[in-house]
PDB file of N, CA, C and O in Angstrom:
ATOM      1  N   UNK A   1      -5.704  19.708 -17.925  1.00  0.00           N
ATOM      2  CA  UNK A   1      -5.545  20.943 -17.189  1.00  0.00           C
ATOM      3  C   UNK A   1      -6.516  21.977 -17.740  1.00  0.00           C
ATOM      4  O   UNK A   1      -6.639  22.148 -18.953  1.00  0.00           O
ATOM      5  N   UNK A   2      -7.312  22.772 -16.689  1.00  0.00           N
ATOM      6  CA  UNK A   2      -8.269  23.439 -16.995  1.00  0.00           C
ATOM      7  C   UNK A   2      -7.136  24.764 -17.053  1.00  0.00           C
ATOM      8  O   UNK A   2      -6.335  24.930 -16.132  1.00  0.00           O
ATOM      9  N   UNK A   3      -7.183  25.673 -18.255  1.00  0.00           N
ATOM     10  CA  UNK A   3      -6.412  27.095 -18.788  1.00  0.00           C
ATOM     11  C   UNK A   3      -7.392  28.152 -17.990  1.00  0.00           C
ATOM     12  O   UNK A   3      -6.938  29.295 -17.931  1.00  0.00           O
ATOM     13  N   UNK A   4      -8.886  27.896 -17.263  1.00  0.00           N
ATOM     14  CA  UNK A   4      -9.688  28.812 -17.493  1.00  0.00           C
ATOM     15  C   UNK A   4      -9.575  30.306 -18.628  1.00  0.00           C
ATOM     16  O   UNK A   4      -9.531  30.426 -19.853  1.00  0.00           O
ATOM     17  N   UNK A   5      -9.564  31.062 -17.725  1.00  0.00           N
ATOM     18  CA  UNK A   5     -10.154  32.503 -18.417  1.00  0.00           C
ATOM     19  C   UNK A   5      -8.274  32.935 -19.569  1.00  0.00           C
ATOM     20  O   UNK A   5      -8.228  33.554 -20.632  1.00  0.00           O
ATOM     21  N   UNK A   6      -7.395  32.487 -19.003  1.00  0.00           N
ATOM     22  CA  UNK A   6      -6.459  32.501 -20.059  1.00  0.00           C
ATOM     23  C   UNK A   6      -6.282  31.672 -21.347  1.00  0.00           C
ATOM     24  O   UNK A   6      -5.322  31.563 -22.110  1.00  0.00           O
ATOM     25  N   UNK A   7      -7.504  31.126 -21.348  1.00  0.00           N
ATOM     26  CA  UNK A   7      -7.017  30.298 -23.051  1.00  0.00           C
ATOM     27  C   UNK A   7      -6.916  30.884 -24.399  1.00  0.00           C
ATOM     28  O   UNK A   7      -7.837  31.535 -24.891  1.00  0.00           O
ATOM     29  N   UNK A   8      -6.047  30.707 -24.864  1.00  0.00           N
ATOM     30  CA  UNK A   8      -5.707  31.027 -25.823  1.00  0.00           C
ATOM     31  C   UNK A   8      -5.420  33.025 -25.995  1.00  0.00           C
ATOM     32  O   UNK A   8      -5.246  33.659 -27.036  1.00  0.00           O
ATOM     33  N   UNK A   9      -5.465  33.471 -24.757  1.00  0.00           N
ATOM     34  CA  UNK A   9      -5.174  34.792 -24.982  1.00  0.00           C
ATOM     35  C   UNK A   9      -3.927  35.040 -24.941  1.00  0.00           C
ATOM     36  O   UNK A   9      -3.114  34.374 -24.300  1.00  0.00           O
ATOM     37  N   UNK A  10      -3.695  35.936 -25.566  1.00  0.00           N
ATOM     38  CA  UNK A  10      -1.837  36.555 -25.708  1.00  0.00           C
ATOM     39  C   UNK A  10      -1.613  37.895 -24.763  1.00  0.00           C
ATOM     40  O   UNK A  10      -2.344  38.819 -24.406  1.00  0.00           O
ATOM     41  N   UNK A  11      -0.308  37.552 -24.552  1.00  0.00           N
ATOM     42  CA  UNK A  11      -0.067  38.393 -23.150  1.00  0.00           C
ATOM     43  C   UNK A  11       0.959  39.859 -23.763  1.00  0.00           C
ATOM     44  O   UNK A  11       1.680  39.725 -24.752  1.00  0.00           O
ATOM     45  N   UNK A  12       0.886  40.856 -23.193  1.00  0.00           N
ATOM     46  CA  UNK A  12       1.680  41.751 -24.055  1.00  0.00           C
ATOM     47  C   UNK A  12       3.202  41.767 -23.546  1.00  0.00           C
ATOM     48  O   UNK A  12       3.920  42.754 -23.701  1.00  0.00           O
ATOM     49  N   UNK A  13       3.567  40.750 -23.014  1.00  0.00           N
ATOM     50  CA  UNK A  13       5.004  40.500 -22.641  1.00  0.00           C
ATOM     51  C   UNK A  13       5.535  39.594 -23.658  1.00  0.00           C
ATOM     52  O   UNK A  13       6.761  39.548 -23.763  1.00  0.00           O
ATOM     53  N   UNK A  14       4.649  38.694 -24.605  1.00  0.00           N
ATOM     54  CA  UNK A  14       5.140  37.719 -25.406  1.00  0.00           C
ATOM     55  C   UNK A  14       5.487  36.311 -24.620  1.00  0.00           C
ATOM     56  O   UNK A  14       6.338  35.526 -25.039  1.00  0.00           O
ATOM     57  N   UNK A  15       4.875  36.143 -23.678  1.00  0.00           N
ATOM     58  CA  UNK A  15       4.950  34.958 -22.954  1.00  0.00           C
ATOM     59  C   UNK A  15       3.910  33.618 -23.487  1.00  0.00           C
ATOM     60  O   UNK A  15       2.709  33.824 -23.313  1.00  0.00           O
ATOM     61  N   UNK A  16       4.154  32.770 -23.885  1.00  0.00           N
ATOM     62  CA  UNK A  16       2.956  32.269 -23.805  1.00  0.00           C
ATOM     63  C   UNK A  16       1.756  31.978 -22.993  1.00  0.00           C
ATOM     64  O   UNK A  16       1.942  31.395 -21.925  1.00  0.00           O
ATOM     65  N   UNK A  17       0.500  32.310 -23.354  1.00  0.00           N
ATOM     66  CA  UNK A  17      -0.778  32.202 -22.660  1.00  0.00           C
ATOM     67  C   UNK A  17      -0.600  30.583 -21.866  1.00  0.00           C
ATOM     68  O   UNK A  17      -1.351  30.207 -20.966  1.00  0.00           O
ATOM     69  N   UNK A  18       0.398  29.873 -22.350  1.00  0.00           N
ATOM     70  CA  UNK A  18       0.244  28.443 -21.421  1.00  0.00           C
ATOM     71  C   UNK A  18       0.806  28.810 -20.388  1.00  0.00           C
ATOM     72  O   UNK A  18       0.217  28.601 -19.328  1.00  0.00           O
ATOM     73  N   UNK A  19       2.309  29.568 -20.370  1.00  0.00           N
ATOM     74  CA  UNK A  19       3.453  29.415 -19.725  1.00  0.00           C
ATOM     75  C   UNK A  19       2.918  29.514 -18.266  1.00  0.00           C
ATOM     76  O   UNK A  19       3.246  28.668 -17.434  1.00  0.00           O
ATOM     77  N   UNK A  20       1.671  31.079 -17.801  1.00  0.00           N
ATOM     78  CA  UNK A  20       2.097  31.140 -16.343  1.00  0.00           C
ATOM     79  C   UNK A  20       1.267  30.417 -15.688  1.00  0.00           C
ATOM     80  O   UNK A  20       1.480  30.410 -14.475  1.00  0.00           O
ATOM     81  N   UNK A  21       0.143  29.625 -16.152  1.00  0.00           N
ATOM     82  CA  UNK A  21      -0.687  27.941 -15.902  1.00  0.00           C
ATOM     83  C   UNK A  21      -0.084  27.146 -15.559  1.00  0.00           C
ATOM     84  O   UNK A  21      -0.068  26.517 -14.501  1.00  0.00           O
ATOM     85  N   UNK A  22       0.406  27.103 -16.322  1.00  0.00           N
ATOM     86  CA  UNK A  22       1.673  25.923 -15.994  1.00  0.00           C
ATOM     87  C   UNK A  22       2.911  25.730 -15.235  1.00  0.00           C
ATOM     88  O   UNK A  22       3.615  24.726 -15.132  1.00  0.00           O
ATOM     89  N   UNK A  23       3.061  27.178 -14.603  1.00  0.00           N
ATOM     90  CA  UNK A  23       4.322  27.209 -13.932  1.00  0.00           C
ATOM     91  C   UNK A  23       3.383  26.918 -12.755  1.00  0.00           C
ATOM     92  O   UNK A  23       3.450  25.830 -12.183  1.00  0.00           O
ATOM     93  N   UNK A  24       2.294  28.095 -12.285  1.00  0.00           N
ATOM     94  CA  UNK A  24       1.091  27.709 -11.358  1.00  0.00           C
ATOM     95  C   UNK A  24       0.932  26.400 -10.807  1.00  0.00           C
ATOM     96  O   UNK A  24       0.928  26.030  -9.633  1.00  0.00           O
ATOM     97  N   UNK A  25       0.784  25.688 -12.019  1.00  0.00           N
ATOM     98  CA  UNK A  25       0.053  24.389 -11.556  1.00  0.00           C
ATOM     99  C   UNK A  25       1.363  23.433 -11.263  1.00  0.00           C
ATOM    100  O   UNK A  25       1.104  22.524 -10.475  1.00  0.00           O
ATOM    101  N   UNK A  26       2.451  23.458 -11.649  1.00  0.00           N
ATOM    102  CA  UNK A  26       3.548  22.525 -11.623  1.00  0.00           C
ATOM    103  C   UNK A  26       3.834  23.188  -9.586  1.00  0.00           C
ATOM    104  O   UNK A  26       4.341  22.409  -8.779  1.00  0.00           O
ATOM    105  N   UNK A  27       3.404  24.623  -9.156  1.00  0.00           N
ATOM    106  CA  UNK A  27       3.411  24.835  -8.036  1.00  0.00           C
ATOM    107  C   UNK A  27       5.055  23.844  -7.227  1.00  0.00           C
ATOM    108  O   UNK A  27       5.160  22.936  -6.403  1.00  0.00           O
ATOM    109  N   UNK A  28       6.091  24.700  -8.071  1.00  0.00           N
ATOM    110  CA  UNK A  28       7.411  24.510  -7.681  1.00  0.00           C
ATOM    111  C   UNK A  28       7.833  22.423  -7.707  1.00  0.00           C
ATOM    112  O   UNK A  28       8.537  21.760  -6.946  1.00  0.00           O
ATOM    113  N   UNK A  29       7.170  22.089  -8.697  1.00  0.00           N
ATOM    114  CA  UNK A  29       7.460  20.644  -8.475  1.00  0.00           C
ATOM    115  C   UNK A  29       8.102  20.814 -10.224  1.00  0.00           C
ATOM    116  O   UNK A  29       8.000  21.610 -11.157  1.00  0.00           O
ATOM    117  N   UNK A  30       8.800  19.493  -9.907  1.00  0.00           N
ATOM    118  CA  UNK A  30       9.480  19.696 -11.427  1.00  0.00           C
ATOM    119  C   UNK A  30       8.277  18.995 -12.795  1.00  0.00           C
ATOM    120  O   UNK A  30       7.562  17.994 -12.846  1.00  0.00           O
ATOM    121  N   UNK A  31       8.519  19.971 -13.604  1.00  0.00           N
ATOM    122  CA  UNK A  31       7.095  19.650 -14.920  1.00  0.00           C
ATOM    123  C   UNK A  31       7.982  19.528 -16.182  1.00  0.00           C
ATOM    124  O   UNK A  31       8.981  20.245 -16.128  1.00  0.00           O
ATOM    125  N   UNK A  32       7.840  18.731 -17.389  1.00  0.00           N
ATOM    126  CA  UNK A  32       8.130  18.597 -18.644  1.00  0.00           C
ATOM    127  C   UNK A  32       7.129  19.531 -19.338  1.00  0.00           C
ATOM    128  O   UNK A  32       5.975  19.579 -18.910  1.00  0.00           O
ATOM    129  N   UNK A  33       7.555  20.363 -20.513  1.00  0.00           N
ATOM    130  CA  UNK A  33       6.383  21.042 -21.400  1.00  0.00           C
ATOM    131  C   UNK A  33       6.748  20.981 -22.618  1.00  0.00           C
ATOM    132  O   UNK A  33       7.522  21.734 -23.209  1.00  0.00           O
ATOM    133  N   UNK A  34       6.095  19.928 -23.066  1.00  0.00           N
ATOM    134  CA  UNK A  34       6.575  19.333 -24.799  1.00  0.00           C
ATOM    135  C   UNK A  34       5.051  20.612 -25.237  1.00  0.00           C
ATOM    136  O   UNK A  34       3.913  20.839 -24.827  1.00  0.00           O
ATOM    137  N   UNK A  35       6.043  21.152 -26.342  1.00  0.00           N
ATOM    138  CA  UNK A  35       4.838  22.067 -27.452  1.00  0.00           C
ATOM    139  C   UNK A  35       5.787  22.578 -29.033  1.00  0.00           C
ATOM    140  O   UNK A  35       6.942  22.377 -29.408  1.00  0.00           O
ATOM    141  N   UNK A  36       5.002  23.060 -29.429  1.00  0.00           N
ATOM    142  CA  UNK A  36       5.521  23.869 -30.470  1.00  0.00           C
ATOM    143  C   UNK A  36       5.918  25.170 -30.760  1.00  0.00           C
ATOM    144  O   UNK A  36       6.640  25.627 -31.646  1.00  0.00           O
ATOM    145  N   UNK A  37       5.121  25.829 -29.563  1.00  0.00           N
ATOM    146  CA  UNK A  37       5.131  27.029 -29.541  1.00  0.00           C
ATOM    147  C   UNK A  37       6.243  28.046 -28.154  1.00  0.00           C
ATOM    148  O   UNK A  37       5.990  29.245 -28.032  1.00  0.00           O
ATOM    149  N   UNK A  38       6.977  27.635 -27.570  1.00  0.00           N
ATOM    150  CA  UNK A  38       7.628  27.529 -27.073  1.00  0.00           C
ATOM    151  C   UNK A  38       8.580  28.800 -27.626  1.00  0.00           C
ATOM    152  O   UNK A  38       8.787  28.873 -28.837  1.00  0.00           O
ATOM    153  N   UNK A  39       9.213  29.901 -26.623  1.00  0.00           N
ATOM    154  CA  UNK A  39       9.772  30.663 -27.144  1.00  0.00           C
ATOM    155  C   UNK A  39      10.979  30.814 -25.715  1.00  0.00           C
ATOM    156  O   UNK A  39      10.848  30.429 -24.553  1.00  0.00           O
ATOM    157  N   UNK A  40      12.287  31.626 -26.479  1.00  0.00           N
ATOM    158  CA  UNK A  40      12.947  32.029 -24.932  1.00  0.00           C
ATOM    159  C   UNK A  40      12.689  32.488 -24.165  1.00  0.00           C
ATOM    160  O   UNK A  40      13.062  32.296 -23.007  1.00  0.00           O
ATOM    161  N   UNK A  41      11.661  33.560 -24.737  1.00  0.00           N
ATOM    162  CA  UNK A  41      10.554  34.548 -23.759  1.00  0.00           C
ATOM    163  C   UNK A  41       9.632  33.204 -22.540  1.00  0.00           C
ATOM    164  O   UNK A  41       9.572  33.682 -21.408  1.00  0.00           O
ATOM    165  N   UNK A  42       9.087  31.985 -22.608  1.00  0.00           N
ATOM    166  CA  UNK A  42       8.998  31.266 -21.746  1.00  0.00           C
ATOM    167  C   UNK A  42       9.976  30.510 -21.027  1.00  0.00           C
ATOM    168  O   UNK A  42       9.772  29.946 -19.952  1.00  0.00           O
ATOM    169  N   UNK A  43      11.183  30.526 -21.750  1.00  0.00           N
ATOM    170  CA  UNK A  43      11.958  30.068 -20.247  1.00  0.00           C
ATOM    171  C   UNK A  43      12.792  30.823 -19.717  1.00  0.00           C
ATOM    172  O   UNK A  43      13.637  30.559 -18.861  1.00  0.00           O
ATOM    173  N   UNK A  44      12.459  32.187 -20.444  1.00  0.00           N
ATOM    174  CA  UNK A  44      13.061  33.007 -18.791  1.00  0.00           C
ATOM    175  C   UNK A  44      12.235  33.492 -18.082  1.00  0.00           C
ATOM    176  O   UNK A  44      12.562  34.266 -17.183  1.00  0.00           O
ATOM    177  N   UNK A  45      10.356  32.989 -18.433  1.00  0.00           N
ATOM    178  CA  UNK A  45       9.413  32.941 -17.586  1.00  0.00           C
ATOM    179  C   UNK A  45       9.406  31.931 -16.765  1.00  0.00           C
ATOM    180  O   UNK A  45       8.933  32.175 -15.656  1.00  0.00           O
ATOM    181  N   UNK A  46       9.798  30.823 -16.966  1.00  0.00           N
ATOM    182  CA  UNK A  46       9.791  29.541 -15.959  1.00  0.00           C
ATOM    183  C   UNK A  46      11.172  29.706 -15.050  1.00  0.00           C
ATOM    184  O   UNK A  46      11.201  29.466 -13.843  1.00  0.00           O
ATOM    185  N   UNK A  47      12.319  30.159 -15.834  1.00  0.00           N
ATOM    186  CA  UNK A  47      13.582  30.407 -14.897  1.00  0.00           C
ATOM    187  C   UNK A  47      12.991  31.312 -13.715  1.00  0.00           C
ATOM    188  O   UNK A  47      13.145  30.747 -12.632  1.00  0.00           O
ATOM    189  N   UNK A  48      12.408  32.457 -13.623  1.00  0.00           N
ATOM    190  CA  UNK A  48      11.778  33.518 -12.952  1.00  0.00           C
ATOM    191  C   UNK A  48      11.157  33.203 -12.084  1.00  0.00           C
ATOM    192  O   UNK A  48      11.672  33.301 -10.970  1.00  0.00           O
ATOM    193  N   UNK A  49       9.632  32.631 -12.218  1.00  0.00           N
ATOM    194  CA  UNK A  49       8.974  32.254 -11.676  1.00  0.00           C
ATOM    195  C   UNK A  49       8.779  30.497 -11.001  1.00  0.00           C
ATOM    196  O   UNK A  49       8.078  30.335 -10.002  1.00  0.00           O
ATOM    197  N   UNK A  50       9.387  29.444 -11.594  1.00  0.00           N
ATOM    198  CA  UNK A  50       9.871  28.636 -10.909  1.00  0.00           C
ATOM    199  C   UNK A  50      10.086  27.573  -9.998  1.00  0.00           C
ATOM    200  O   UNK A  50       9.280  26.653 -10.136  1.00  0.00           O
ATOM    201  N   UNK A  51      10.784  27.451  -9.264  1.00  0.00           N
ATOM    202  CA  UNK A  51      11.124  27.018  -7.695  1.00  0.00           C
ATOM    203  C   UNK A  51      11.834  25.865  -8.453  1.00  0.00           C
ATOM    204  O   UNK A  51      13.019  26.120  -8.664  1.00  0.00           O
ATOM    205  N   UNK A  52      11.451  24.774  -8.872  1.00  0.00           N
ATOM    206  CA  UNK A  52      11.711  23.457  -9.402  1.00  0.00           C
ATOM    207  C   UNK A  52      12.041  23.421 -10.717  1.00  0.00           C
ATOM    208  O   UNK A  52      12.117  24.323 -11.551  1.00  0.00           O
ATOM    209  N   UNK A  53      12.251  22.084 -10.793  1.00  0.00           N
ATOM    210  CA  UNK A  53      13.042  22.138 -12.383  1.00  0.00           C
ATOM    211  C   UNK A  53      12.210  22.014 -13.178  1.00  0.00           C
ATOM    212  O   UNK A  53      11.353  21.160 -12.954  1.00  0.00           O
ATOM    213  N   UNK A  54      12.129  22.864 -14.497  1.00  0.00           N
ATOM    214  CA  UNK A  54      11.419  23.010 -15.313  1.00  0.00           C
ATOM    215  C   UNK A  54      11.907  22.510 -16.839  1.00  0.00           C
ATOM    216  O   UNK A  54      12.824  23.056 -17.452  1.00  0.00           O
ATOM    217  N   UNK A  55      11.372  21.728 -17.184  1.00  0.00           N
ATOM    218  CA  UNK A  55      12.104  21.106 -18.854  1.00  0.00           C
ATOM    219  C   UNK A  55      11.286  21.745 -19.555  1.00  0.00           C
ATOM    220  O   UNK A  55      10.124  21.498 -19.230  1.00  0.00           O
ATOM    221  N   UNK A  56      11.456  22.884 -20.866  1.00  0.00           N
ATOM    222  CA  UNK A  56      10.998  23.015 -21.934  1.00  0.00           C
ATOM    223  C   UNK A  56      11.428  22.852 -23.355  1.00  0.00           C
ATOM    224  O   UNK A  56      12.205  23.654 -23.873  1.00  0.00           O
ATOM    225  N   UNK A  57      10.815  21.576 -24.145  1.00  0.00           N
ATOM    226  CA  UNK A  57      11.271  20.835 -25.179  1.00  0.00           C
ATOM    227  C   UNK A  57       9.707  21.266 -26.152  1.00  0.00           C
ATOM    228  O   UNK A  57       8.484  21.223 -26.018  1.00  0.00           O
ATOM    229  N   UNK A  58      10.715  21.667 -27.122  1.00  0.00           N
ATOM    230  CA  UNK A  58      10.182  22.169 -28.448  1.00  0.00           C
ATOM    231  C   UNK A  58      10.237  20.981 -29.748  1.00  0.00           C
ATOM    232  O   UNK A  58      11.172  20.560 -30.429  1.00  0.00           O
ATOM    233  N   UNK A  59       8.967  20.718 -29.725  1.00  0.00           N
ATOM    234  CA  UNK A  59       8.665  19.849 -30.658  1.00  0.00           C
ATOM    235  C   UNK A  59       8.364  20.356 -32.130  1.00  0.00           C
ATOM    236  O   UNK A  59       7.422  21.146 -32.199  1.00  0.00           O
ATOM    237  N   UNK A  60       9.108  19.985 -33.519  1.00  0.00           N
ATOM    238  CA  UNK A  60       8.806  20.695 -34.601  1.00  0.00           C
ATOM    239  C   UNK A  60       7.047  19.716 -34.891  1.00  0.00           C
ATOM    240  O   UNK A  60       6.844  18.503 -34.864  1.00  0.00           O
ATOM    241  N   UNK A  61       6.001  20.949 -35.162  1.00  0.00           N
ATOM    242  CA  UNK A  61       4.850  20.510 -35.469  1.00  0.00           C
ATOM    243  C   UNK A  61       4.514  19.793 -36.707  1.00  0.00           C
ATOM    244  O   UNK A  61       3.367  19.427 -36.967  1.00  0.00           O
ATOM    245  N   UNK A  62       6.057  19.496 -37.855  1.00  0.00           N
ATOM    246  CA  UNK A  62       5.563  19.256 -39.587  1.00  0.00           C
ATOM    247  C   UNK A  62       5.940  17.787 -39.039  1.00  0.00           C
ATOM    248  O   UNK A  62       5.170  17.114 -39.724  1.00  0.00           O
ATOM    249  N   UNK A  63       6.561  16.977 -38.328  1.00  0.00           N
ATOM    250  CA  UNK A  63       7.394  15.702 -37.583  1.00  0.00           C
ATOM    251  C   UNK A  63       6.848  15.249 -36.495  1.00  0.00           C
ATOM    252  O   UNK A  63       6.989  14.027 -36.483  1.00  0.00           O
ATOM    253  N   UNK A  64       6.245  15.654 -35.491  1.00  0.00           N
ATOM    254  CA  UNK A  64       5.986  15.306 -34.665  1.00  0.00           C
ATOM    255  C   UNK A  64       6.649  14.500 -33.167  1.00  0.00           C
ATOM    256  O   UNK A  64       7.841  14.495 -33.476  1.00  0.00           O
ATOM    257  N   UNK A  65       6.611  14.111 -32.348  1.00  0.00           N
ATOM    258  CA  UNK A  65       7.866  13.504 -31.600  1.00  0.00           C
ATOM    259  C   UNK A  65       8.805  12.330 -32.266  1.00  0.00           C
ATOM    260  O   UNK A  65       8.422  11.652 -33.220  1.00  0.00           O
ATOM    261  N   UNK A  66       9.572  12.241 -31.888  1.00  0.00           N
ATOM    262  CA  UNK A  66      10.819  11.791 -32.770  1.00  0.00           C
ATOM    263  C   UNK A  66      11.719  10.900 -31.633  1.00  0.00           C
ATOM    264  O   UNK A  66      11.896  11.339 -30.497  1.00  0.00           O
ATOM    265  N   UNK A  67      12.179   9.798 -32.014  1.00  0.00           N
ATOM    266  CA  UNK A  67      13.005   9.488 -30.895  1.00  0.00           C
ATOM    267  C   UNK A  67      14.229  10.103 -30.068  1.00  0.00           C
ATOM    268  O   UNK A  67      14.636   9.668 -28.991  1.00  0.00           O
ATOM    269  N   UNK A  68      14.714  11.143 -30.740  1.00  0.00           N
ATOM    270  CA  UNK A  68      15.662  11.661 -29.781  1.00  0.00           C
ATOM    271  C   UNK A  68      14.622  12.755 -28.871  1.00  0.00           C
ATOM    272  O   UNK A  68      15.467  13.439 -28.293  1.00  0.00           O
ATOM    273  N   UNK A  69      13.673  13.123 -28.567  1.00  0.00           N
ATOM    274  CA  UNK A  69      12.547  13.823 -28.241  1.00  0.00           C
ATOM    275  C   UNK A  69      12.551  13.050 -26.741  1.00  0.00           C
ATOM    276  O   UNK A  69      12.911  13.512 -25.658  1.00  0.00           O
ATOM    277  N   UNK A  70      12.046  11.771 -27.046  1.00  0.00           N
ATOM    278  CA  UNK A  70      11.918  10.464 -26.383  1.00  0.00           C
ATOM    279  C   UNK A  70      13.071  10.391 -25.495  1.00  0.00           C
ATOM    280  O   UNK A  70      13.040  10.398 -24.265  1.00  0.00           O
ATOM    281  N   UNK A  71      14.130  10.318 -26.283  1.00  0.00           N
ATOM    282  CA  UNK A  71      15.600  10.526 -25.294  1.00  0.00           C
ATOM    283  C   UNK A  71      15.881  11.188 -24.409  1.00  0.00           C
ATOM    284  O   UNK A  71      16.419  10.735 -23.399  1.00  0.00           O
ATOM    285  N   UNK A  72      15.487  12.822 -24.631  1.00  0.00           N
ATOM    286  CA  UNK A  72      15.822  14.333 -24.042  1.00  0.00           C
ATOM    287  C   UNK A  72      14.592  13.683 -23.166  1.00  0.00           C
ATOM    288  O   UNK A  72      15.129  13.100 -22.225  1.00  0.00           O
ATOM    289  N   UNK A  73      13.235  13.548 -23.088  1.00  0.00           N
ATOM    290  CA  UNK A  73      12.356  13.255 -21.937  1.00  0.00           C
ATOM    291  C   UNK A  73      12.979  12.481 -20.868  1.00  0.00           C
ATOM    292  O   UNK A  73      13.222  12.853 -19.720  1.00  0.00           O
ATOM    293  N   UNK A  74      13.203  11.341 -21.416  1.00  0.00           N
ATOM    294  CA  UNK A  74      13.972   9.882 -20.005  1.00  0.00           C
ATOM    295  C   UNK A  74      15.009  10.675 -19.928  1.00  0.00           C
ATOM    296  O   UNK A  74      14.508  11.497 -19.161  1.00  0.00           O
ATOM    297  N   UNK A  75      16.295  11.159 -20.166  1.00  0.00           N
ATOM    298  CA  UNK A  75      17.348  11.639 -20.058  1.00  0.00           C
ATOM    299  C   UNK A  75      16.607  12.461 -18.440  1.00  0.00           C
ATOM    300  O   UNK A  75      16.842  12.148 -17.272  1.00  0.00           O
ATOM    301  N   UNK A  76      15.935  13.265 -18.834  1.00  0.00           N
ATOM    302  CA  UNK A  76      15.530  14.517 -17.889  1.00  0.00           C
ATOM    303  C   UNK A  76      14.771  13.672 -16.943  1.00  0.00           C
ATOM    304  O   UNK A  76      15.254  13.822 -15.821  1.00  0.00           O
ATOM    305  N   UNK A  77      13.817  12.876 -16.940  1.00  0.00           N
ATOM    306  CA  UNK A  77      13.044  12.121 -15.481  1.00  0.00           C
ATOM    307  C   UNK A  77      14.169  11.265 -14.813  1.00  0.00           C
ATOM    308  O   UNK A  77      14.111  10.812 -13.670  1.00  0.00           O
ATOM    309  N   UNK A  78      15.506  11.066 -15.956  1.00  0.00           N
ATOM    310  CA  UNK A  78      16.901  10.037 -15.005  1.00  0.00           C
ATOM    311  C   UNK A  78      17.169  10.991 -14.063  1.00  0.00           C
ATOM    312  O   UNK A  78      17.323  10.705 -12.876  1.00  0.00           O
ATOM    313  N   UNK A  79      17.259  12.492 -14.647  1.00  0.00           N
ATOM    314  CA  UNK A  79      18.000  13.508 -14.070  1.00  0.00           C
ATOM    315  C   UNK A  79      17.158  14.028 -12.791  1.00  0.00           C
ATOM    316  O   UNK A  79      17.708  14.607 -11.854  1.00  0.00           O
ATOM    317  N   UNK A  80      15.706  13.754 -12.848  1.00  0.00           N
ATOM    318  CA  UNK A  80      14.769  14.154 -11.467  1.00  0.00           C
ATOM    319  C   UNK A  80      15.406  12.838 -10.432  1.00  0.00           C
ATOM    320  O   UNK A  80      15.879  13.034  -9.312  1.00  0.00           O
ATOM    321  N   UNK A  81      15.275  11.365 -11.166  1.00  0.00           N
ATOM    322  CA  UNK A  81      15.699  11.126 -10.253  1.00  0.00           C
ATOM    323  C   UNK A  81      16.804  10.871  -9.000  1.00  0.00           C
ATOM    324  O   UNK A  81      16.847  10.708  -7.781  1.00  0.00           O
ATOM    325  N   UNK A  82      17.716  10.961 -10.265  1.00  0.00           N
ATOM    326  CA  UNK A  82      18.973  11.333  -9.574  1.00  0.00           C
ATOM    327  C   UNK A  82      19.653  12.167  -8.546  1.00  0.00           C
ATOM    328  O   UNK A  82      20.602  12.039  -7.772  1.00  0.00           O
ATOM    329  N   UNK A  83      18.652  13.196  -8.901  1.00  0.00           N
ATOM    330  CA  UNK A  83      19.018  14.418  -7.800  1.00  0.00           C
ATOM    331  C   UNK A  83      17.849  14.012  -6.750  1.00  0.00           C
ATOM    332  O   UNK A  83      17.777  14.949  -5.956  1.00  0.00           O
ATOM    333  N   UNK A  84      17.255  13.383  -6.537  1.00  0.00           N
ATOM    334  CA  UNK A  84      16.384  12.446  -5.517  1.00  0.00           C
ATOM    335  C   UNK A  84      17.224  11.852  -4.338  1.00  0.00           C
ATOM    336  O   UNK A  84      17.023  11.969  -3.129  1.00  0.00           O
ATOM    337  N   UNK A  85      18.024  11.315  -4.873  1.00  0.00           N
ATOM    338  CA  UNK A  85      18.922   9.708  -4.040  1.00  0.00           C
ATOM    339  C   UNK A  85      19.979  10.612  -3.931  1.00  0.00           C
ATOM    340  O   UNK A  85      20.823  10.105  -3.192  1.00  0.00           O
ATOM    341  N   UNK A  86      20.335  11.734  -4.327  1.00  0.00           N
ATOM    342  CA  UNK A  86      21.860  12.120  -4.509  1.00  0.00           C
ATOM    343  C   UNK A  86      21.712  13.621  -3.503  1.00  0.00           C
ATOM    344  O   UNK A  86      22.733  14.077  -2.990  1.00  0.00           O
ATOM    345  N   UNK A  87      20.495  14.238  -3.313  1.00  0.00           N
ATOM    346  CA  UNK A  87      20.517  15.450  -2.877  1.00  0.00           C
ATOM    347  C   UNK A  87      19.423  15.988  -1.570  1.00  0.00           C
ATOM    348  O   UNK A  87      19.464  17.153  -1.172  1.00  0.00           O
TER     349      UNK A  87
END
């Protein structure tokens, strides 16, 4: 994913510079956002802005992904699909 002209700049709301790219580009379809940097301030930017389901999973950066990480991911693509066949 190209960030263009927002990379790495900080926003004076405390949002992350990924968050509104990524809500953009997920363009109301449901998106996973594994990071480290991850704050509440982005998911009551993704709750907000939106449409679709949005997973944000905070990965500790000293560990790296971990199998229950792994879990919470499939857990959540069972849960896209479920509400597929069911809704």
């Amino acid at each position: 994913m190209n960030f263009g002209d927002v990379l790495l700049q900080q926003r004076p709301d405390g949002v992350h510079w990924k968050t509104g790219p990524l809500v953009d580009y997920a363009d109301g379809r449901p998106f996973a956002w594994v990071d480290d940097e991850q704050s509440e301030l982005d998911q009551t930017y993704v709750t907000a802005h939106h449409q679709g389901s949005g997973l944000l999973h905070h990965v500790n950066p000293r560990i790296g992904l971990r199998e229950n990480d792994f879990r919470t991911l499939a857990d959540y693509a069972r849960s896209l699909n479920t509400s597929r066949t069911t809704g």
